[in-house]
C-alpha atoms as an extended CHARMM CRD file, in Angstrom:
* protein
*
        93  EXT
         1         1  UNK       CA              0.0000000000        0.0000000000        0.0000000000  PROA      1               0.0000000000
         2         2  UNK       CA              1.5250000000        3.6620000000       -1.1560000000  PROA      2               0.0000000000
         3         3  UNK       CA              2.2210000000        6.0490000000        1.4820000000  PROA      3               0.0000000000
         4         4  UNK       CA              0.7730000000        9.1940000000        1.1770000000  PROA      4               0.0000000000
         5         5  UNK       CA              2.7320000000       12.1860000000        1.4430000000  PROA      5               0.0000000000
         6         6  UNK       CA              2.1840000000       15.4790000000        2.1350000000  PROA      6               0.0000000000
         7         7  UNK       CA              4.3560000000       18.1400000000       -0.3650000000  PROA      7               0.0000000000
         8         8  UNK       CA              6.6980000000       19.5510000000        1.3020000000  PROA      8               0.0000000000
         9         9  UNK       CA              6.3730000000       23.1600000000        3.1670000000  PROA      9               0.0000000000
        10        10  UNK       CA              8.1130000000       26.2360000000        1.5140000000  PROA      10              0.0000000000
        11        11  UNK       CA              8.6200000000       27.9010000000        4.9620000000  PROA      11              0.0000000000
        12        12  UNK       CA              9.6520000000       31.6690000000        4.9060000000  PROA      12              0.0000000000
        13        13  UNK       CA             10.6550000000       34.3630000000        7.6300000000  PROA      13              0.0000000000
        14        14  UNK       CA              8.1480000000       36.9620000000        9.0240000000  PROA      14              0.0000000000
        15        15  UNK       CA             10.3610000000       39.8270000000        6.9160000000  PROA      15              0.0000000000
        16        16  UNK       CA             10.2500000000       37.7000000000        4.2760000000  PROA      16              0.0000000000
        17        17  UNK       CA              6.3070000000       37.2100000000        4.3870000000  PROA      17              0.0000000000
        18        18  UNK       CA              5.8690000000       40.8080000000        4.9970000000  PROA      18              0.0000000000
        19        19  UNK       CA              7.8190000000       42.2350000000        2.2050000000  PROA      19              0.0000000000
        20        20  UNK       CA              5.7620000000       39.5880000000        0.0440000000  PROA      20              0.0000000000
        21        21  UNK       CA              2.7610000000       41.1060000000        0.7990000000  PROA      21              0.0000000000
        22        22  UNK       CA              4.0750000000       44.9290000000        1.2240000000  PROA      22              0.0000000000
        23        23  UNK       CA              2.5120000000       45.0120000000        4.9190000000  PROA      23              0.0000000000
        24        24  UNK       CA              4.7960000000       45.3600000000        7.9760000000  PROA      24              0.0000000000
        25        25  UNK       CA              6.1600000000       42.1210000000       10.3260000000  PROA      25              0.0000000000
        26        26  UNK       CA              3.8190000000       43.5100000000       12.6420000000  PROA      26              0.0000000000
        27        27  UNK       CA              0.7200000000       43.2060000000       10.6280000000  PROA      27              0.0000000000
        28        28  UNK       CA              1.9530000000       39.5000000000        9.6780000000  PROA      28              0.0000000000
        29        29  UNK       CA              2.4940000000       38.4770000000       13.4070000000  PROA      29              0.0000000000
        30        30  UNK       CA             -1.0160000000       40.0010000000       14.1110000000  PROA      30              0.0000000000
        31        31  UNK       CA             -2.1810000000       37.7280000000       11.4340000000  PROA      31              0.0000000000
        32        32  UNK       CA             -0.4880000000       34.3580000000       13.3240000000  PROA      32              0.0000000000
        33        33  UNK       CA             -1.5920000000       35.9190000000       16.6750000000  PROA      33              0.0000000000
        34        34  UNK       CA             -5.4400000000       36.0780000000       15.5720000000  PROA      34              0.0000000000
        35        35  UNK       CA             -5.4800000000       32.6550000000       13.2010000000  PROA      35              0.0000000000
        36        36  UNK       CA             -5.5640000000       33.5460000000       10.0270000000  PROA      36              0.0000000000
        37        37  UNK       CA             -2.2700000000       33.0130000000        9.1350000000  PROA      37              0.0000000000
        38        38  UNK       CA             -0.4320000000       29.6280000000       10.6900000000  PROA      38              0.0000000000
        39        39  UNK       CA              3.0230000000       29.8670000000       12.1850000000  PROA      39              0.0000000000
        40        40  UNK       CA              5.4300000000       27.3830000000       12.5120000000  PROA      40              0.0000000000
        41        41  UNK       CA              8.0730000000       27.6460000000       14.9790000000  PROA      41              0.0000000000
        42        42  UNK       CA             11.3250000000       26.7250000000       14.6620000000  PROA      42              0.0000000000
        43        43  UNK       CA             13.4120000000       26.3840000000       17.5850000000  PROA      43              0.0000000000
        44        44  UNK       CA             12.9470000000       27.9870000000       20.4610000000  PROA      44              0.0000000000
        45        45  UNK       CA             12.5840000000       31.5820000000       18.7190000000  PROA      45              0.0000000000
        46        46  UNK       CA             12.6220000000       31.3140000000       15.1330000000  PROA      46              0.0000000000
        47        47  UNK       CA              9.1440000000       31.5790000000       13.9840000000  PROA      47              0.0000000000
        48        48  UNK       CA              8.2560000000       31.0100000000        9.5120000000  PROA      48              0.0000000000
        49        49  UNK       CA              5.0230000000       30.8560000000        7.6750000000  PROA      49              0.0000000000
        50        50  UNK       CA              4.0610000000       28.7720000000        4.8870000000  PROA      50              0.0000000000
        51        51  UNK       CA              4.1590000000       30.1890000000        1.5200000000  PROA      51              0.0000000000
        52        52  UNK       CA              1.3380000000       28.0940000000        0.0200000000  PROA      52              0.0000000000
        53        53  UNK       CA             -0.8480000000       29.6750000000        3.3830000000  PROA      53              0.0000000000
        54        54  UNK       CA              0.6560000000       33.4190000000        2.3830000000  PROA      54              0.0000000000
        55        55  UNK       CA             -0.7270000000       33.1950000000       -0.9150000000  PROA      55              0.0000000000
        56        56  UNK       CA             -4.1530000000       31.9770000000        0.3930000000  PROA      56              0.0000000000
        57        57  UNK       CA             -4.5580000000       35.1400000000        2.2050000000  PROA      57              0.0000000000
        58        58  UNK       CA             -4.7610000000       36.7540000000       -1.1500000000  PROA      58              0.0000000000
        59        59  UNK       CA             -8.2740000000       37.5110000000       -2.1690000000  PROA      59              0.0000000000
        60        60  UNK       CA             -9.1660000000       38.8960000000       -5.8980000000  PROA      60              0.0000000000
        61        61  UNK       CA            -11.4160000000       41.7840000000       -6.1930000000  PROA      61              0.0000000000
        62        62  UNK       CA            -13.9800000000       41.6530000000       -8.7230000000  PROA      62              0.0000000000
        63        63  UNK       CA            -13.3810000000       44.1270000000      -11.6090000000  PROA      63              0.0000000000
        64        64  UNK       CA            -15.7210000000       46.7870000000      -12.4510000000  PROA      64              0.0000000000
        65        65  UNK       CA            -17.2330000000       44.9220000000      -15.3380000000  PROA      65              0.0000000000
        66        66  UNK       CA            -17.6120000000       41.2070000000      -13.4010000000  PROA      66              0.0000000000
        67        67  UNK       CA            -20.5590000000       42.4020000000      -11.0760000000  PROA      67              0.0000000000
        68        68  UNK       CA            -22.7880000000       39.9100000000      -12.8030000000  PROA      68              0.0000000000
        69        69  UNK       CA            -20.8710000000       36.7730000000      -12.5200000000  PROA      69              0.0000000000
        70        70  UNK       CA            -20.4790000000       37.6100000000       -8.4270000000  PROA      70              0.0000000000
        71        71  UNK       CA            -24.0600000000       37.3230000000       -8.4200000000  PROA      71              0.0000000000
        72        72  UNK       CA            -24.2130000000       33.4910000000       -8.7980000000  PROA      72              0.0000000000
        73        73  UNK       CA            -23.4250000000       32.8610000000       -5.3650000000  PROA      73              0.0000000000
        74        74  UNK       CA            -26.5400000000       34.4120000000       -4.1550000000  PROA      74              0.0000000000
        75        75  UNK       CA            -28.9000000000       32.0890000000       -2.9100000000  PROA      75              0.0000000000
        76        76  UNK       CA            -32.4200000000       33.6690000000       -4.3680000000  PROA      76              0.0000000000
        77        77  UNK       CA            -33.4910000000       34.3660000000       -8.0060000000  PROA      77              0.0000000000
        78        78  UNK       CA            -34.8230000000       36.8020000000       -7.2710000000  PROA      78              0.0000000000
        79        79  UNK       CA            -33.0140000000       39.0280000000       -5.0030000000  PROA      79              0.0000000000
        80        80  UNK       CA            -29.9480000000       37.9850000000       -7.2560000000  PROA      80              0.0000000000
        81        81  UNK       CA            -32.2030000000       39.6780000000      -10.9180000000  PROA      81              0.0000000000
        82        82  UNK       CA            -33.2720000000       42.8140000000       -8.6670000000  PROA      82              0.0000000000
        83        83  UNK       CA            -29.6150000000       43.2810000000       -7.2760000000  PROA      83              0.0000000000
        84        84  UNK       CA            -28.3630000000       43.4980000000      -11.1470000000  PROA      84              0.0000000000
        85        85  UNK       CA            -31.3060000000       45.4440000000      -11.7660000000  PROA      85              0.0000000000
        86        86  UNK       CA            -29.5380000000       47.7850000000       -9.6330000000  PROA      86              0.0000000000
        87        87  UNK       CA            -26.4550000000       47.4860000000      -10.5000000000  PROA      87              0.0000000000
        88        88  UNK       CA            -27.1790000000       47.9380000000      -14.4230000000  PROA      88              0.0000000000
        89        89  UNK       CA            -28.8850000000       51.4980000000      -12.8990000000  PROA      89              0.0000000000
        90        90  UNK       CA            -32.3970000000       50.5090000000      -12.7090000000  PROA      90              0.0000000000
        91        91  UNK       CA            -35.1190000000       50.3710000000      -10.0490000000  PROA      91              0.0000000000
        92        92  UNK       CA            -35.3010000000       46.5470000000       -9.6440000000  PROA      92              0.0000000000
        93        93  UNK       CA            -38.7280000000       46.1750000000       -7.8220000000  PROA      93              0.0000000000
């Protein structure tokens, strides 16, 4: 029976993370201190994130023209046809 494996962790320093995402090591040990971002220590003092998490905590932003397509994740018809009703400029109901 294979083994499975897990890939192997690209671990990087808080700088290192930080200047990734232009933000400060501050903001990026706020991030391990509340959760959203995992650390892994290392030692007794040396603390690294994962890559692969770092790059999770990016989030696109719809462009101007994609309101429509965001829709789909609404749940109801039609709050999701009056919405781009709206959106297109009209009353919607």
């Amino acid at each position: 029976m294979p083994v499975a494996t897990s890939p192997a962790r690209r671990l990087m320093s808080i700088a290192d993370a930080a200047e990734r995402l232009d933000c400060t090591p501050r903001t990026i040990r706020r991030y391990i201190s509340t959760g959203t971002l995992r650390g892994y220590r290392v030692g007794p003092r040396l603390i690294r994130v994962d890559l692969a998490e770092l790059d999770a905590l990016l989030c696109p932003i719809p462009t101007a023209g994609g309101h429509d397509a965001g829709l789909a994740s609404l749940t109801g018809a039609a709050q999701r046809d009056r919405l781009a009703a709206r959106l297109r400029g009209g009353h919607g109901g």
